[in-house]
C-alpha positions as CSV (number, residue, x, y, z in Angstrom):
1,X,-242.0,126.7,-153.4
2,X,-239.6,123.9,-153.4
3,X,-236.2,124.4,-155.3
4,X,-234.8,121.8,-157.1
5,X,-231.8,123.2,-159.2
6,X,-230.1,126.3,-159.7
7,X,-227.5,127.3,-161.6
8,X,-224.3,127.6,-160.0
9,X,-221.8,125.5,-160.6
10,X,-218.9,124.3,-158.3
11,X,-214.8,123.8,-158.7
12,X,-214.6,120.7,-156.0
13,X,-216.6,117.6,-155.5
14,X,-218.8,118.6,-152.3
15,X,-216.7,116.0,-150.0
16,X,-218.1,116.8,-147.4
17,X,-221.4,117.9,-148.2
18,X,-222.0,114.4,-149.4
19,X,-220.3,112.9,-146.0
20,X,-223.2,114.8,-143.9
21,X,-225.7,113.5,-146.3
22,X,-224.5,109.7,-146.0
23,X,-224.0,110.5,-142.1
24,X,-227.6,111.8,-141.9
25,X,-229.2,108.6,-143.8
26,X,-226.8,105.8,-142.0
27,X,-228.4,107.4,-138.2
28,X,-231.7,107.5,-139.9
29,X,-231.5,103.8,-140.9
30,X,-229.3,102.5,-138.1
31,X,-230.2,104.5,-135.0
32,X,-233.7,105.8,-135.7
33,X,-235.2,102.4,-137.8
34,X,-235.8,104.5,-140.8
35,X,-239.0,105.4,-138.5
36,X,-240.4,103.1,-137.3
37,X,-241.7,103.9,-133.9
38,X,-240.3,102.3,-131.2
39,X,-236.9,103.1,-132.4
40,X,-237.8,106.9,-133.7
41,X,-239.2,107.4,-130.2
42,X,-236.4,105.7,-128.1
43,X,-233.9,108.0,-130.5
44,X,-236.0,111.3,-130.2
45,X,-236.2,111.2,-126.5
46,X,-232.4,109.6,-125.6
47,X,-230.5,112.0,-128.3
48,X,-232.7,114.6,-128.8
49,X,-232.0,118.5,-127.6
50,X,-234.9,119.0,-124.9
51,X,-235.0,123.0,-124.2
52,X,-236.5,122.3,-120.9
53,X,-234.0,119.8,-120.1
54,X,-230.7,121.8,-121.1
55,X,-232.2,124.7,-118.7
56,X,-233.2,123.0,-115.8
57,X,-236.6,124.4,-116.4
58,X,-238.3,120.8,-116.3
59,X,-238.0,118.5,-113.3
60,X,-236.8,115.2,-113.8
61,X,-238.9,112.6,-114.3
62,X,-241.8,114.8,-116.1
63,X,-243.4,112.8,-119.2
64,X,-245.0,113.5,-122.1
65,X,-246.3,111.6,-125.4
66,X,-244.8,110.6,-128.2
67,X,-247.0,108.6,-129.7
68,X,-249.7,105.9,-129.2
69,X,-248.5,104.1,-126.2
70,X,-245.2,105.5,-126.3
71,X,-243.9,108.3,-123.8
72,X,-240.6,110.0,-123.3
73,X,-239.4,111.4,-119.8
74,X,-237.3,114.0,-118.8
75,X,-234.0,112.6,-117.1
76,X,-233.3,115.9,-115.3
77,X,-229.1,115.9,-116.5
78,X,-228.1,118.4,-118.7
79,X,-226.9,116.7,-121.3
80,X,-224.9,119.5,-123.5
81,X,-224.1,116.7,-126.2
82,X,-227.4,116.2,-127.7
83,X,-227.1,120.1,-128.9
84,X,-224.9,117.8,-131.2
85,X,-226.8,114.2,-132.0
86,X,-229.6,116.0,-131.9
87,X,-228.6,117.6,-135.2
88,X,-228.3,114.6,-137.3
89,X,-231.9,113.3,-136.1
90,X,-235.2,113.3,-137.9
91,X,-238.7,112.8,-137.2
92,X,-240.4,111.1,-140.6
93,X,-239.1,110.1,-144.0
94,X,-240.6,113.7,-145.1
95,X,-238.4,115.3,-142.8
96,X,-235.3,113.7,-143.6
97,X,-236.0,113.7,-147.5
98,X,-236.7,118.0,-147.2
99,X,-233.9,118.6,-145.3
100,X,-231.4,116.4,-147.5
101,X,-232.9,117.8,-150.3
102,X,-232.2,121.6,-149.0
103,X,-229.0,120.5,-148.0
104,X,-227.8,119.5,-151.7
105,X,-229.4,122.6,-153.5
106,X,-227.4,124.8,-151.3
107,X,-224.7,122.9,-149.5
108,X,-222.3,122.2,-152.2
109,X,-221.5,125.7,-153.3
110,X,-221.4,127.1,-149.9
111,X,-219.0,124.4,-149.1
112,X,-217.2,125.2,-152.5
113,X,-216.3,129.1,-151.0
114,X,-214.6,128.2,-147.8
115,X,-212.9,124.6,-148.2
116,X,-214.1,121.0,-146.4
117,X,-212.7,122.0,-143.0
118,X,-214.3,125.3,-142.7
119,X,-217.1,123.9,-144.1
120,X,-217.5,121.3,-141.1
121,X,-216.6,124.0,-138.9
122,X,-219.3,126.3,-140.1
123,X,-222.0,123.9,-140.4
124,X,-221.1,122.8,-136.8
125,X,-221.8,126.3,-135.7
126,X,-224.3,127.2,-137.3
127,X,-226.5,123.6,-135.8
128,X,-225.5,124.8,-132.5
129,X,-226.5,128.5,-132.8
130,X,-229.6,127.3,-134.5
131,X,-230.3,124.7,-131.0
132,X,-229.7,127.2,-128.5
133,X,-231.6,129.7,-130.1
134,X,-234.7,127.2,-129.8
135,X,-233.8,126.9,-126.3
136,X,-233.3,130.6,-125.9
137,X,-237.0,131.2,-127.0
138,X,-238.6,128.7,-125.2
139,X,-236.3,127.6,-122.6
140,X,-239.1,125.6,-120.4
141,X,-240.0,123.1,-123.5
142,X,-240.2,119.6,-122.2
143,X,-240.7,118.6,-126.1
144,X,-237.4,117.0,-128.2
145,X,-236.1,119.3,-131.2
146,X,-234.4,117.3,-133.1
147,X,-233.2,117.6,-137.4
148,X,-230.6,119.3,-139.3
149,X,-232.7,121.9,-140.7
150,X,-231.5,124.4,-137.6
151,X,-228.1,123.9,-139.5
152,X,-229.1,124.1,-143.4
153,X,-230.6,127.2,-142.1
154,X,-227.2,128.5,-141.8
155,X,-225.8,127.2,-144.8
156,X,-229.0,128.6,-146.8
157,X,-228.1,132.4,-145.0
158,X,-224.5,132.3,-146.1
159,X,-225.9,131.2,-149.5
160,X,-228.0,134.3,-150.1
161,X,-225.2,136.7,-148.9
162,X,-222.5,134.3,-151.2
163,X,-225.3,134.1,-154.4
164,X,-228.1,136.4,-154.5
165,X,-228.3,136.7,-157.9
166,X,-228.2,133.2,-159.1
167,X,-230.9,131.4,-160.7
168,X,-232.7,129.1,-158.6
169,X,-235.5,126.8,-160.4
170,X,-238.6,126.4,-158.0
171,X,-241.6,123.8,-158.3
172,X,-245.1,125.7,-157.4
173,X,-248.0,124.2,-156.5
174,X,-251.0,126.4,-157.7
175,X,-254.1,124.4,-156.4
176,X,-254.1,121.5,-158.7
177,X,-251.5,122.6,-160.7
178,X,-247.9,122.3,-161.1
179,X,-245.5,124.5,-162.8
180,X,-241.6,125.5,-162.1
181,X,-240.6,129.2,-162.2
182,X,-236.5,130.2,-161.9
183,X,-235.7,133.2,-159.1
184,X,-232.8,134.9,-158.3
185,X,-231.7,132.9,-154.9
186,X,-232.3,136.4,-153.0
187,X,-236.5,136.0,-153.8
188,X,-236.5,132.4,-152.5
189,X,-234.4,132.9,-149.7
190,X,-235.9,135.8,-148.4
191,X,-239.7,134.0,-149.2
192,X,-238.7,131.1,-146.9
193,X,-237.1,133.5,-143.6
194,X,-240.4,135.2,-143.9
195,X,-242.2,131.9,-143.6
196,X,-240.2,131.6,-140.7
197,X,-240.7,134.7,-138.9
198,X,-244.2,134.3,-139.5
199,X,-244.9,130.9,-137.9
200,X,-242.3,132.4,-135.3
201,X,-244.9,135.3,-134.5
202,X,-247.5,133.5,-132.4
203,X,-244.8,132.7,-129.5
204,X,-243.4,136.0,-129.5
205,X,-247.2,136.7,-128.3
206,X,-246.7,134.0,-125.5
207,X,-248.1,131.0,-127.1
208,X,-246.8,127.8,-125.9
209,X,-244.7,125.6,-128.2
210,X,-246.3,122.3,-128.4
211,X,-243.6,120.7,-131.1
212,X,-243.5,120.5,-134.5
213,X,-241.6,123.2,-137.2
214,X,-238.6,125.1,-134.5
215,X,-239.0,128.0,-135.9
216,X,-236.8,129.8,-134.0
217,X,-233.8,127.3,-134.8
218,X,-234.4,128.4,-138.1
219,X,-234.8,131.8,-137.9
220,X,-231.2,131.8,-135.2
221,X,-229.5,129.6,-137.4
222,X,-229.7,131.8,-141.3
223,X,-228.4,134.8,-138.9
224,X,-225.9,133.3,-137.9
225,X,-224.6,131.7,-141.4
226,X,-225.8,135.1,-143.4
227,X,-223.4,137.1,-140.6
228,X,-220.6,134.7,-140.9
229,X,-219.9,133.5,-143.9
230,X,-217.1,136.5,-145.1
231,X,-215.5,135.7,-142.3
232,X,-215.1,131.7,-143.0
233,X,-215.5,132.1,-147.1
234,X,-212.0,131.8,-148.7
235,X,-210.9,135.9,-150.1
236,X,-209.5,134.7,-153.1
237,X,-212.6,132.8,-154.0
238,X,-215.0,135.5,-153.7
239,X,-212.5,138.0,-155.5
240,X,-212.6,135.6,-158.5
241,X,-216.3,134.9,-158.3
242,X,-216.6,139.3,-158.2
243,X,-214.4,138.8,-161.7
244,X,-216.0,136.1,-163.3
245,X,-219.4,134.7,-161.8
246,X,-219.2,131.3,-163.5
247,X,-215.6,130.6,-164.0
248,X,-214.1,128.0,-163.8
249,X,-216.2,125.3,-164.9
250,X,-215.7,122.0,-164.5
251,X,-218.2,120.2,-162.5
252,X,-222.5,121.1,-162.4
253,X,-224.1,119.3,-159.4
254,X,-227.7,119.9,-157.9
């Protein structure tokens, strides 16, 4: 299921919603050559968050592929900043384009509850928790994790504890067919964690990560944005939302 709308409208422009977007795209383009591969790889292996690197779990100088003919090596320093770059790194045009596109569906209200700061706070928080529970589940991984999704997760927990009952409008793919089908947020929400958990499962039961989907930054990040959001959500906006779900309404975005 892919969501593309729901209906939820918002008081403020999304400032900074928008800001992380643009931010996301400009590193994309600028740092990472919108993909192509010597600068993806030179990006993934400089900036990126590697588990085994942060713990000390994999000795400097260790190497491992990246692509054809290109190789990244562990430096052996704990670099504690790529928890950060890492965050606004991606790994194909897909990945950028799903992430930026969760983002937007779910980002703007979220932001809407607690205010731009908080909202750059939160997000911030929720990238990190996201990274180091990667880390924490497979601390000796000499492999890169890099993307925003660890974060979005978050911002998609607090949005099911803030929404649960709003409308979201989903494209589903049945074989060769398409058709779109509107659920409250709390069915697609909960759909995607367990699609998490699940591809999740087989390193609980001590397979090795070889790359791809972090699960487990998804999966750390949602808990930590479902468990904080009351505290960084503005009161008098969630009393007013408890009075009137839709009110005011001035502005509909995504």
């Amino acid at each position: 299921m892919i969501p593309y709308r729901d209906e939820n409208p918002i008081l403020k422009t999304p400032v900074v919603t928008l800001a992380i977007v643009g931010l996301n795209v400009l590193v994309w383009i600028l740092v990472q050559g919108g993909g192509a591969g010597l600068p993806l790889a030179r990006s993934v292996c400089d900036l990126g968050l590697i588990p085994g690197e942060l713990t000390g779990r994999v000795a400097a100088g260790t190497t491992f592929q990246m692509g054809p003919d290109l190789y990244c090596q562990v430096e052996g320093a704990r670099n504690y900043w790529h928890v950060l770059s890492s965050m606004f790194l991606h790994g194909s045009w897909m990945h950028i384009i799903g992430n930026m596109w969760f983002f937007w569906i779910f980002g703007n209200n979220v932001e809407d509850s607690m205010g731009r700061v908080r909202f750059t706070a939160f997000y911030l928080m929720c990238g990190t928790a996201a990274a180091l529970a990667q880390v924490a589940m497979d601390p000796a991984s000499p492999v890169p994790v890099v993307g925003a999704s660890g974060a979005i997760s978050g911002v998609m927990g607090a949005y099911l504890v803030l929404y649960p009952r709003v409308r979201v409008y989903t494209l589903v793919f049945l074989g060769f067919f398409l058709t779109t089908i509107a659920l409250p947020a709390w069915a697609m929400l909960c759909y995607w964690i367990v699609l998490q958990l699940l591809g999740a499962l087989p390193q609980v039961a001590g397979a090795q990560s070889n790359g791809g989907v972090a699960f487990w930054a998804h999966i750390g990040g949602f808990v930590v944005g479902a468990a904080a959001i009351k505290v960084f959500a503005n009161p008098a906006y969630l009393a007013s939302r408890r009075q009137n779900p839709w009110a005011p309404q001035r502005r509909r975005w995504g």
